[in-house]
CHARMM-style PDB file with segment names, atoms N, HN, CA, C and O in Angstrom:
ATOM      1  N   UNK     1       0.817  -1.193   0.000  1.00  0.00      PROA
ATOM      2  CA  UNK     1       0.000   0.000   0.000  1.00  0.00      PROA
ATOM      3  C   UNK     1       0.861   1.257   0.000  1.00  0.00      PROA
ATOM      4  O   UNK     1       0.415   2.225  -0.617  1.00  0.00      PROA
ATOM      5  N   UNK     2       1.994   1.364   0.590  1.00  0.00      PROA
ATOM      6  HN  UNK     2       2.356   0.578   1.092  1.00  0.00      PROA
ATOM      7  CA  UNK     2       2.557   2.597   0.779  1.00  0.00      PROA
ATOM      8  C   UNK     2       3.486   3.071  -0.432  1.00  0.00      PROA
ATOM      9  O   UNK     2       3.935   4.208  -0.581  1.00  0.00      PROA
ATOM     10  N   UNK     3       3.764   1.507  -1.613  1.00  0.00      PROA
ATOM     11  HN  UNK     3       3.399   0.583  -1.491  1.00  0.00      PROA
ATOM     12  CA  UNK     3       4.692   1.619  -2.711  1.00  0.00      PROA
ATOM     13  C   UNK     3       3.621   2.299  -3.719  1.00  0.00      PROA
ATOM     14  O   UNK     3       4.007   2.856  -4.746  1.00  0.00      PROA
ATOM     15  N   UNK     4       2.078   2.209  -3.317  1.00  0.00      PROA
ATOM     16  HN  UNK     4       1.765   1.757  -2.483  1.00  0.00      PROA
ATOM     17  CA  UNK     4       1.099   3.101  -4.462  1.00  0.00      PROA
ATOM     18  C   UNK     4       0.925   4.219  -3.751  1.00  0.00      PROA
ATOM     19  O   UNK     4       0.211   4.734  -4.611  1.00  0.00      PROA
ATOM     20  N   UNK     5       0.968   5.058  -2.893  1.00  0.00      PROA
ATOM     21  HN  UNK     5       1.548   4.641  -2.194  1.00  0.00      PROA
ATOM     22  CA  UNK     5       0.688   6.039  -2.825  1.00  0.00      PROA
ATOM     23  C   UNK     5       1.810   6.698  -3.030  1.00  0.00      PROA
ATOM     24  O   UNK     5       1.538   7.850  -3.370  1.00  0.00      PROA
ATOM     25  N   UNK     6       3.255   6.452  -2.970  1.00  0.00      PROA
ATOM     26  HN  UNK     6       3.476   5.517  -2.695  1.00  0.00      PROA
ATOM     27  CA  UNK     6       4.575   6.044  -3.345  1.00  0.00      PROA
ATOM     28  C   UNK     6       4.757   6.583  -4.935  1.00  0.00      PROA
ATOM     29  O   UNK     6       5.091   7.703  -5.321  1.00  0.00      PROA
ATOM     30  N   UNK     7       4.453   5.512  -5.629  1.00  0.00      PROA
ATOM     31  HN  UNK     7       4.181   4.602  -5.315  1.00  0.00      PROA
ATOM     32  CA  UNK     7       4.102   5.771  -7.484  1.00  0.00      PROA
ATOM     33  C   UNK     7       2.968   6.542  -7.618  1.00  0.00      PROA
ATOM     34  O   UNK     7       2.756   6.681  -8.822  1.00  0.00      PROA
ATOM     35  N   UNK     8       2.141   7.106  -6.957  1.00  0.00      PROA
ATOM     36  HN  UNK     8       2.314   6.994  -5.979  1.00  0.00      PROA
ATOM     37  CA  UNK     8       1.002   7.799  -7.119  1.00  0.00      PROA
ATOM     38  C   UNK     8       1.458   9.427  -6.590  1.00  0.00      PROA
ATOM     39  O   UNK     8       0.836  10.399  -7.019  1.00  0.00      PROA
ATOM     40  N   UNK     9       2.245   9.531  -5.925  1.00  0.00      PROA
ATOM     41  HN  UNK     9       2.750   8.741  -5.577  1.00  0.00      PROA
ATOM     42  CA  UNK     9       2.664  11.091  -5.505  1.00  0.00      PROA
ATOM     43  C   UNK     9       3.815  10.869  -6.753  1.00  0.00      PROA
ATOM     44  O   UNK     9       3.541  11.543  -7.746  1.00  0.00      PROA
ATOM     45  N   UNK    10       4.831  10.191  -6.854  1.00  0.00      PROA
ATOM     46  HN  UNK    10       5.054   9.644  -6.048  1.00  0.00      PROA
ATOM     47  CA  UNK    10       5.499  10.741  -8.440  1.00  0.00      PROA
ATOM     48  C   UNK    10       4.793  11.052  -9.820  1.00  0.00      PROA
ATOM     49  O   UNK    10       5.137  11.974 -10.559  1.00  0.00      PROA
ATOM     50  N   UNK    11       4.014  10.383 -10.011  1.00  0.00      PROA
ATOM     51  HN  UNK    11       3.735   9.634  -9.409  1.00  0.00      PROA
ATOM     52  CA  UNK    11       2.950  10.344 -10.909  1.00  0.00      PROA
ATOM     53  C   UNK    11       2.338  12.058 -11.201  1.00  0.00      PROA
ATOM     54  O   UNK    11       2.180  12.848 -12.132  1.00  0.00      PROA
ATOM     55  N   UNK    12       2.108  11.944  -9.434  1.00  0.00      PROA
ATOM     56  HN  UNK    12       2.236  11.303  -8.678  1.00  0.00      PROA
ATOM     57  CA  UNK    12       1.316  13.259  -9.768  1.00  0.00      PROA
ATOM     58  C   UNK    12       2.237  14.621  -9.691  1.00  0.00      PROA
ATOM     59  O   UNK    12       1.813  15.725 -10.035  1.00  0.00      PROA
ATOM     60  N   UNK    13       3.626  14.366  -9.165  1.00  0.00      PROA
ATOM     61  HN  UNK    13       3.971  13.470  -8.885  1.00  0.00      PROA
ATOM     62  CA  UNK    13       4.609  15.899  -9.529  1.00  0.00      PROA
ATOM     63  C   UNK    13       5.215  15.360 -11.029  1.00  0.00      PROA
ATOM     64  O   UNK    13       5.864  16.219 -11.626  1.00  0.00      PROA
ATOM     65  N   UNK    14       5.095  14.188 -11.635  1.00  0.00      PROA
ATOM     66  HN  UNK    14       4.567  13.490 -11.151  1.00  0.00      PROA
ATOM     67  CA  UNK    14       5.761  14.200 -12.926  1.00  0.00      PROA
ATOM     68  C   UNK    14       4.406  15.018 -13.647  1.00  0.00      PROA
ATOM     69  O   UNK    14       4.655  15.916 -14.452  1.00  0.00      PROA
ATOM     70  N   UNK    15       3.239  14.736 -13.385  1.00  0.00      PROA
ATOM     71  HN  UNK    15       3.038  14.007 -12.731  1.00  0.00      PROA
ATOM     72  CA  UNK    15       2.362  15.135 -14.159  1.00  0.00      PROA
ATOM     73  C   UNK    15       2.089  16.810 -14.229  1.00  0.00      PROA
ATOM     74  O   UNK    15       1.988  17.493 -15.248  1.00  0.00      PROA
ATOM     75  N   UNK    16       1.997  17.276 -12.723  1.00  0.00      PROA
ATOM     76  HN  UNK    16       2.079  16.721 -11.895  1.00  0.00      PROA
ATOM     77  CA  UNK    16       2.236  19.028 -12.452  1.00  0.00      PROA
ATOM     78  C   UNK    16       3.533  19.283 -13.000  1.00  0.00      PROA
ATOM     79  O   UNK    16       3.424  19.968 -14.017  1.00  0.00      PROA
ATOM     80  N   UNK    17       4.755  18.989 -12.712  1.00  0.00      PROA
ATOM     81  HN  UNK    17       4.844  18.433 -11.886  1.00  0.00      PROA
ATOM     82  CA  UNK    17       6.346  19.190 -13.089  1.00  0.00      PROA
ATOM     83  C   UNK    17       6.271  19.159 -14.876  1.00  0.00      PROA
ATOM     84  O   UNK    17       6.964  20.024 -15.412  1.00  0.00      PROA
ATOM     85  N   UNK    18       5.292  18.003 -16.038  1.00  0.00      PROA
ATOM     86  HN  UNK    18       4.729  17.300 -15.602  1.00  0.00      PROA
ATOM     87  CA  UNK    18       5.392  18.379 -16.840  1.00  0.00      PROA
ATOM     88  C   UNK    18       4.669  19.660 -17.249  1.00  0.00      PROA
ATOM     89  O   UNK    18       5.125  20.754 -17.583  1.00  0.00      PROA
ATOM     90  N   UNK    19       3.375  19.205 -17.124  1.00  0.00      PROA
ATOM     91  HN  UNK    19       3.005  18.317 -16.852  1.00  0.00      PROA
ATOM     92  CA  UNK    19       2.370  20.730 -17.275  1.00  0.00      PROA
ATOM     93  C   UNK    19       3.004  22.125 -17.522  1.00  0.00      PROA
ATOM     94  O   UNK    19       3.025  22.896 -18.481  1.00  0.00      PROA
ATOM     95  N   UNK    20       3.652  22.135 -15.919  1.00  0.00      PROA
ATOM     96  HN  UNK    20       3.634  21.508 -15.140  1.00  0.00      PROA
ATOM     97  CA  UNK    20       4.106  23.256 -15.933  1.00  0.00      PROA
ATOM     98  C   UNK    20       5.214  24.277 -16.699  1.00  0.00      PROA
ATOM     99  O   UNK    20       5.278  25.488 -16.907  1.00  0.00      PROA
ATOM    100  N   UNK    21       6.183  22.907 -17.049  1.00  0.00      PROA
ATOM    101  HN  UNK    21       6.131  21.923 -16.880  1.00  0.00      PROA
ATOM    102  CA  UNK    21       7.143  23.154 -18.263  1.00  0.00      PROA
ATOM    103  C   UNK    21       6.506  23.351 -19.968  1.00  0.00      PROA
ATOM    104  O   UNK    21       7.087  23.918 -20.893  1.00  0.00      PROA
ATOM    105  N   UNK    22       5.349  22.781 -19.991  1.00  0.00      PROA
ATOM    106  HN  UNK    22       4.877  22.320 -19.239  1.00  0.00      PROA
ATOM    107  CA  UNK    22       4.821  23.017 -21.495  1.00  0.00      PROA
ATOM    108  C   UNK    22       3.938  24.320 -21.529  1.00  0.00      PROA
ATOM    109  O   UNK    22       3.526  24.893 -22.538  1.00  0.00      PROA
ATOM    110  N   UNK    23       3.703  24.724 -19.997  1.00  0.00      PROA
ATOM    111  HN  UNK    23       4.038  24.258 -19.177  1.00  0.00      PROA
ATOM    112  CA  UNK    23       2.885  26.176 -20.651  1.00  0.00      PROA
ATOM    113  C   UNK    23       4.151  27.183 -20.440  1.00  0.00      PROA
ATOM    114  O   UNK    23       4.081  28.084 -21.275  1.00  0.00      PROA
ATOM    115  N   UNK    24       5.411  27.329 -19.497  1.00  0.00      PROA
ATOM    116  HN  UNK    24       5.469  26.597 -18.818  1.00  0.00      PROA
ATOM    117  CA  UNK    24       6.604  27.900 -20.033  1.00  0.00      PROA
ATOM    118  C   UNK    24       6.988  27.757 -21.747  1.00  0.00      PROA
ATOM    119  O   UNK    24       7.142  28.729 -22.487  1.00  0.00      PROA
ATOM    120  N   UNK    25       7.076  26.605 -22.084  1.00  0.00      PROA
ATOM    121  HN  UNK    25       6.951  25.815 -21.483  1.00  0.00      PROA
ATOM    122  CA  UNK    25       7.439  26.245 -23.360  1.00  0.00      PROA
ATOM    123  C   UNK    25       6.328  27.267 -24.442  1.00  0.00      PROA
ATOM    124  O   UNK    25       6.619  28.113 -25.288  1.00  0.00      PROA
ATOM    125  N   UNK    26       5.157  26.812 -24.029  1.00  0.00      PROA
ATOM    126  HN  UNK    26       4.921  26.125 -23.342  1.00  0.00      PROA
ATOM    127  CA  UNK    26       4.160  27.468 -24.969  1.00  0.00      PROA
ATOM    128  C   UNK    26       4.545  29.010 -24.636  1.00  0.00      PROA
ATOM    129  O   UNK    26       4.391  29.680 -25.657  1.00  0.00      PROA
ATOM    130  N   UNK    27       5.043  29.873 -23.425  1.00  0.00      PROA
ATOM    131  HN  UNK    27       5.168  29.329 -22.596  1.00  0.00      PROA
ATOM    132  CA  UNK    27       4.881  30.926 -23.864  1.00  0.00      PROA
ATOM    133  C   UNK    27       5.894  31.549 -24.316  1.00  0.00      PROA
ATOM    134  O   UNK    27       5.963  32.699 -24.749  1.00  0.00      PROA
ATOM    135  N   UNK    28       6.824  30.625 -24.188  1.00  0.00      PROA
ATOM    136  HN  UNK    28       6.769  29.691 -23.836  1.00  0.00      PROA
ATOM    137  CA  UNK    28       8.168  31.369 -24.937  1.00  0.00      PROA
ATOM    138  C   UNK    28       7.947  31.075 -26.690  1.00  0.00      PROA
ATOM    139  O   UNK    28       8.369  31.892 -27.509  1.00  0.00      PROA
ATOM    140  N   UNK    29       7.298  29.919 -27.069  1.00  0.00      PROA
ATOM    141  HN  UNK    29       6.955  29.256 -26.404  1.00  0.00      PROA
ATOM    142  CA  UNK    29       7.434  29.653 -28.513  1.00  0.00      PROA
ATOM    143  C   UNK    29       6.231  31.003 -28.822  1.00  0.00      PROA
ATOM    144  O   UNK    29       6.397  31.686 -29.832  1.00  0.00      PROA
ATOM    145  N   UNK    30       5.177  31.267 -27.982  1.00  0.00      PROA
ATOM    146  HN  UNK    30       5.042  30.712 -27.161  1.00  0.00      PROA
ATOM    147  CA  UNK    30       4.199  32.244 -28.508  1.00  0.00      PROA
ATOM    148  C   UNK    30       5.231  33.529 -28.554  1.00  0.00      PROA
ATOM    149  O   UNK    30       5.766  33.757 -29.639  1.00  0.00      PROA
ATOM    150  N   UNK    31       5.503  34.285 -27.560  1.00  0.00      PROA
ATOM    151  HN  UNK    31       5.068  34.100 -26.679  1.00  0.00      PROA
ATOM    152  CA  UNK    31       6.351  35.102 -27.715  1.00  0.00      PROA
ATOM    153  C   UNK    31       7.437  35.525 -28.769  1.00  0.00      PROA
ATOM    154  O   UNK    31       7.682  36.639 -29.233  1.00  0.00      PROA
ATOM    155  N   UNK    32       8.040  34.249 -29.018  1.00  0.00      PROA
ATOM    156  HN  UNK    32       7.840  33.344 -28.641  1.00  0.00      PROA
ATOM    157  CA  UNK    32       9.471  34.535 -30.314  1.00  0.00      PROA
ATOM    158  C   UNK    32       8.255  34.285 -31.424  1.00  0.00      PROA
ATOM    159  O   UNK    32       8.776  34.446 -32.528  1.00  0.00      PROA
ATOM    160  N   UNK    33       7.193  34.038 -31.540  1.00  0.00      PROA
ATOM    161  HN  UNK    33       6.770  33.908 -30.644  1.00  0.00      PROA
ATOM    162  CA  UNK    33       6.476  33.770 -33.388  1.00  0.00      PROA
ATOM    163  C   UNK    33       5.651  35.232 -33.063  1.00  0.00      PROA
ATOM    164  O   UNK    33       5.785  36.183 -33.833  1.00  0.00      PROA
ATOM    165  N   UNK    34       4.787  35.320 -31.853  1.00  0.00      PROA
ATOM    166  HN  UNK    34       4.678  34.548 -31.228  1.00  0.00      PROA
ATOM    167  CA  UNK    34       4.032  36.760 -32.607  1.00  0.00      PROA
ATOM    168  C   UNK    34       4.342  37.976 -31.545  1.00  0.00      PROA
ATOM    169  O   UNK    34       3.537  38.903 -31.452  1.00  0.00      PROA
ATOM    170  N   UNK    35       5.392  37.945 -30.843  1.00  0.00      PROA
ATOM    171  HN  UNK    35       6.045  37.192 -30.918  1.00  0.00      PROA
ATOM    172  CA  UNK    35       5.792  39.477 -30.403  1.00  0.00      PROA
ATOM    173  C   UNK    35       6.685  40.293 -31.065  1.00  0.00      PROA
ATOM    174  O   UNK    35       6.597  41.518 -30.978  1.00  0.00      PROA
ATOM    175  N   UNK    36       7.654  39.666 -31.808  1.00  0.00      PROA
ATOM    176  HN  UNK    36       7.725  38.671 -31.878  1.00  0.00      PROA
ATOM    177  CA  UNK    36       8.811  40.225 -32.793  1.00  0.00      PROA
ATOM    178  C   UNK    36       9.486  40.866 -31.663  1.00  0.00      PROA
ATOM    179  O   UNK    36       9.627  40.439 -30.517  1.00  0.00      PROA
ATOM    180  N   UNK    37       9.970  42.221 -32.307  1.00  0.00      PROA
ATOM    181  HN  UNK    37       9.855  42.569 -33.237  1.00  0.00      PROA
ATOM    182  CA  UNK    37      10.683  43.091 -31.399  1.00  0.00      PROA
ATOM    183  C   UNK    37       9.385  44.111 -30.324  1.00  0.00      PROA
ATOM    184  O   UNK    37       9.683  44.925 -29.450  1.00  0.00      PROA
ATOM    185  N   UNK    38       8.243  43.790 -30.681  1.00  0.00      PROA
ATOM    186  HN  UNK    38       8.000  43.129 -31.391  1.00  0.00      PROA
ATOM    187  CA  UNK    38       7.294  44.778 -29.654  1.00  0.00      PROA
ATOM    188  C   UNK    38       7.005  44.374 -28.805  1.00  0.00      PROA
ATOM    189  O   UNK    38       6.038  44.983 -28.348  1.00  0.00      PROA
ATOM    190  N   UNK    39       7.370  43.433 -28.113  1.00  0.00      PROA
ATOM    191  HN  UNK    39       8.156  42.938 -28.485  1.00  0.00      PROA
ATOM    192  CA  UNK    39       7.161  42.488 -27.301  1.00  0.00      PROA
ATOM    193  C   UNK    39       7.393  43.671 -25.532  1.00  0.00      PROA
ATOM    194  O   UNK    39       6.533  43.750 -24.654  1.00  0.00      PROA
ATOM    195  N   UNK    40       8.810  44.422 -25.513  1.00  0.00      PROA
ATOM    196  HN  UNK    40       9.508  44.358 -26.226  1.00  0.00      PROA
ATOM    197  CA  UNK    40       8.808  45.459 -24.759  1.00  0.00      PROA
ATOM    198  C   UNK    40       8.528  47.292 -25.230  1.00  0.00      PROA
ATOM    199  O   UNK    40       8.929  48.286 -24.625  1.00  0.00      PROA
ATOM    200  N   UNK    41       7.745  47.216 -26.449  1.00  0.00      PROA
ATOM    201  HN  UNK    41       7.420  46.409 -26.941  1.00  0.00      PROA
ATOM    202  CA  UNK    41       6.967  48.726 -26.777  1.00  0.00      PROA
ATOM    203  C   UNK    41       6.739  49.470 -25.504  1.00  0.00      PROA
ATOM    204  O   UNK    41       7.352  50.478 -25.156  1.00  0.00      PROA
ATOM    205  N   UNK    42       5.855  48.904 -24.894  1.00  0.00      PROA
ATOM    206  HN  UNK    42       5.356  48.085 -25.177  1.00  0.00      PROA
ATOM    207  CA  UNK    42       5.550  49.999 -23.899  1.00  0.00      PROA
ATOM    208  C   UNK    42       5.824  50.075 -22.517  1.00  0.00      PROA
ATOM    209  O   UNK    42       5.200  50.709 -21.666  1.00  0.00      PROA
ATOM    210  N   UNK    43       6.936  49.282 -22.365  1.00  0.00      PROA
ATOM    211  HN  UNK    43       7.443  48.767 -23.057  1.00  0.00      PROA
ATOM    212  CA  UNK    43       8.099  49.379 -20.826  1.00  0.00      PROA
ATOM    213  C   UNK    43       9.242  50.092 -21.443  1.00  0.00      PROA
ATOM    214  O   UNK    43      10.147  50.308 -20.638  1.00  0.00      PROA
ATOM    215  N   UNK    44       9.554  50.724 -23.228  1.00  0.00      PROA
ATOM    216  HN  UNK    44       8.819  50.548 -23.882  1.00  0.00      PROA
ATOM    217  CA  UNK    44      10.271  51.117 -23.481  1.00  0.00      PROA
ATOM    218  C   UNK    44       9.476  52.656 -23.386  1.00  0.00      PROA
ATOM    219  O   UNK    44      10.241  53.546 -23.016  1.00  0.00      PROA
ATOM    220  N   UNK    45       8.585  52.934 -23.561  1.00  0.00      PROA
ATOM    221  HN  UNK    45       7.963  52.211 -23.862  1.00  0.00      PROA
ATOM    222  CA  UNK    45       8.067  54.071 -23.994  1.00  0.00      PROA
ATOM    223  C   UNK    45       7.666  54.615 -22.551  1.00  0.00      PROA
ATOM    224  O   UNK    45       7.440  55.815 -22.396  1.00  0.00      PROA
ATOM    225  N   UNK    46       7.584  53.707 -21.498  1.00  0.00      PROA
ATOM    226  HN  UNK    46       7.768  52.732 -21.623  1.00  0.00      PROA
ATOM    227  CA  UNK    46       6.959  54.602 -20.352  1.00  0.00      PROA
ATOM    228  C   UNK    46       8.547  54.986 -19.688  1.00  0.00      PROA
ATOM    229  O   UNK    46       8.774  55.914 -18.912  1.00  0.00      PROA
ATOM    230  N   UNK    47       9.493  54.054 -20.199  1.00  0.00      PROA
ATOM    231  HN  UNK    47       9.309  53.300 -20.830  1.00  0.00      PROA
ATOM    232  CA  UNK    47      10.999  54.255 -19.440  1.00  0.00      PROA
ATOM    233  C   UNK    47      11.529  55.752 -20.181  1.00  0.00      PROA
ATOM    234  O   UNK    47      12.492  56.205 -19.562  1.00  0.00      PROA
ATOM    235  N   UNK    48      11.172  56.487 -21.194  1.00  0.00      PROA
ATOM    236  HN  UNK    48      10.390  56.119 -21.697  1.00  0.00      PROA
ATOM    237  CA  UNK    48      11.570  57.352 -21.775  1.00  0.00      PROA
ATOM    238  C   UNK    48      11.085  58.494 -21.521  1.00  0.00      PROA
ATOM    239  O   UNK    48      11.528  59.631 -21.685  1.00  0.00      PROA
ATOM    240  N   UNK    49       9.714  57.921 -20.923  1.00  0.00      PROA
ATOM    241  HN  UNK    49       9.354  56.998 -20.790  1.00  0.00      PROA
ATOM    242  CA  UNK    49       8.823  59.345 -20.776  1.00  0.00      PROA
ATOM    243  C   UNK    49       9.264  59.588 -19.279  1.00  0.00      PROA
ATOM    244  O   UNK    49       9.424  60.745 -18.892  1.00  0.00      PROA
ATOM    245  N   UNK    50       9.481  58.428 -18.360  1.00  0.00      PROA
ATOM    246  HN  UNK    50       9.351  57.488 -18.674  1.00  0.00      PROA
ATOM    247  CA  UNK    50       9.955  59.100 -17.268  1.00  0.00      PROA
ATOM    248  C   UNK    50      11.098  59.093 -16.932  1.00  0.00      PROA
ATOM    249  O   UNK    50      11.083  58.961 -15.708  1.00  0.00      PROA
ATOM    250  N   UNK    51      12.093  59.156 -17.279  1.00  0.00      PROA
ATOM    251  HN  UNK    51      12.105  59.264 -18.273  1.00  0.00      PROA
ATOM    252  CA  UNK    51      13.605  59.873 -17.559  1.00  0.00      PROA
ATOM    253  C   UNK    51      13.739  60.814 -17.507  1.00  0.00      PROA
ATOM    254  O   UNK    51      14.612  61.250 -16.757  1.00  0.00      PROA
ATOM    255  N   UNK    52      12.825  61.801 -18.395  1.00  0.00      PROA
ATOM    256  HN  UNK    52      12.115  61.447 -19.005  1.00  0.00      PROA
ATOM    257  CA  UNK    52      12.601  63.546 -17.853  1.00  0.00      PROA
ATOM    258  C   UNK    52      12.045  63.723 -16.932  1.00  0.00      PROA
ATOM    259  O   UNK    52      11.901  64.942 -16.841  1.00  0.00      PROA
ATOM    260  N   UNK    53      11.278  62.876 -15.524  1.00  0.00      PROA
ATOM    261  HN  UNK    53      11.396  61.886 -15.599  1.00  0.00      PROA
ATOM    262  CA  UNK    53      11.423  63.120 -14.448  1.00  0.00      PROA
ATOM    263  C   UNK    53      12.435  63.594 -13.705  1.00  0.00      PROA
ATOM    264  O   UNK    53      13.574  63.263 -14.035  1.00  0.00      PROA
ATOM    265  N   UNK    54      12.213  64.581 -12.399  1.00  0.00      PROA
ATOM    266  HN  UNK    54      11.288  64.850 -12.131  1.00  0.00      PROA
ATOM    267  CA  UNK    54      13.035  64.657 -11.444  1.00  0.00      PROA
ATOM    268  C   UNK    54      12.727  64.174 -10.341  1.00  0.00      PROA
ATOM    269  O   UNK    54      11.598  63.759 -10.079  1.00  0.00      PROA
ATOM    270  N   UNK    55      13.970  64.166  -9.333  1.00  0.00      PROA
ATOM    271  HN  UNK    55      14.887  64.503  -9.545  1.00  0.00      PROA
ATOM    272  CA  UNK    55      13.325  63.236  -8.109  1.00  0.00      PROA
ATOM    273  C   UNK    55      12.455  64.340  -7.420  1.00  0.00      PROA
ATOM    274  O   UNK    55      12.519  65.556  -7.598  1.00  0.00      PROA
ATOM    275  N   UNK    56      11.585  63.598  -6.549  1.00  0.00      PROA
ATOM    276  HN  UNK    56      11.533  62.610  -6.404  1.00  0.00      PROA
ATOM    277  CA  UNK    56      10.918  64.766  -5.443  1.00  0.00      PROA
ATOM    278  C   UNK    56      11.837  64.547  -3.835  1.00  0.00      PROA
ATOM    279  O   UNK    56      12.302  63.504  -3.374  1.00  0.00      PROA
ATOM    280  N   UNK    57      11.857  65.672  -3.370  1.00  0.00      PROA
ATOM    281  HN  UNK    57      11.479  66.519  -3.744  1.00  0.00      PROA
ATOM    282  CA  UNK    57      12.774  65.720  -2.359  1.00  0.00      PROA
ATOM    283  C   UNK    57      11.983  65.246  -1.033  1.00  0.00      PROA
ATOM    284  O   UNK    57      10.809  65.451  -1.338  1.00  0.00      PROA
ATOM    285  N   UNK    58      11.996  64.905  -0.179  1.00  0.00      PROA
ATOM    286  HN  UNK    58      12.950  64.739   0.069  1.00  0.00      PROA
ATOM    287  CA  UNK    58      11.413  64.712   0.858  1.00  0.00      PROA
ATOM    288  C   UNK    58      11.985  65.674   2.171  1.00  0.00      PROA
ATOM    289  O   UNK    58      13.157  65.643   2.544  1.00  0.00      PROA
ATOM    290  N   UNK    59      10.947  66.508   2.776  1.00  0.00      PROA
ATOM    291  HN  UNK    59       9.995  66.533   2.473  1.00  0.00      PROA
ATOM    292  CA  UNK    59      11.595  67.372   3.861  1.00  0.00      PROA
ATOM    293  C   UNK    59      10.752  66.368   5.326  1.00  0.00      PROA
ATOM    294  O   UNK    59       9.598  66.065   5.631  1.00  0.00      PROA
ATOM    295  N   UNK    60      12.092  66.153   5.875  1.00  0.00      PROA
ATOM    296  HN  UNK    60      13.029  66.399   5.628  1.00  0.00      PROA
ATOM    297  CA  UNK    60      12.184  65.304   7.506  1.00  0.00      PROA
ATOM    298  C   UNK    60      11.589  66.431   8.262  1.00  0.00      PROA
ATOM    299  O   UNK    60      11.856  67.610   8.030  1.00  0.00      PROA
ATOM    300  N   UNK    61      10.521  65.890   9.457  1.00  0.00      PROA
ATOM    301  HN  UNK    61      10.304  64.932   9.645  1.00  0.00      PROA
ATOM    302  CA  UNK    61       9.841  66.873   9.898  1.00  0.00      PROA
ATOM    303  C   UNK    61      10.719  66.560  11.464  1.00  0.00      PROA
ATOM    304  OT1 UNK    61      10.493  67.262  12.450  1.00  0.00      PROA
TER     305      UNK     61
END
């Protein structure tokens, strides 16, 4: 009894452990076929716009 619950807990992290590697897999193959280079557009565009920020100072009371 304890050698099936044994093969039954590997079973079930081979089965989560694969899963989990094929939706990594799926999102990297989605990513390189339909993001191209825009994939970071607009973490590039908000990093530019706030660059001409200045810091704000904080006054210690």
């Amino acid at each position: 009894m304890v050698m099936f619950f044994r093969d039954l807990l590997l079973l079930a992290v081979f089965v989560i452990g694969l899963t989990a590697f094929m939706g990594i897999l799926a999102h990297w193959f989605s990513l390189k076929l339909f993001g191209g280079r825009s994939v970071f557009k607009f973490v590039d565009h908000s990093k530019s716009f706030q660059s001409n920020w200045s810091n704000v100072l904080r006054r210690n009371r």
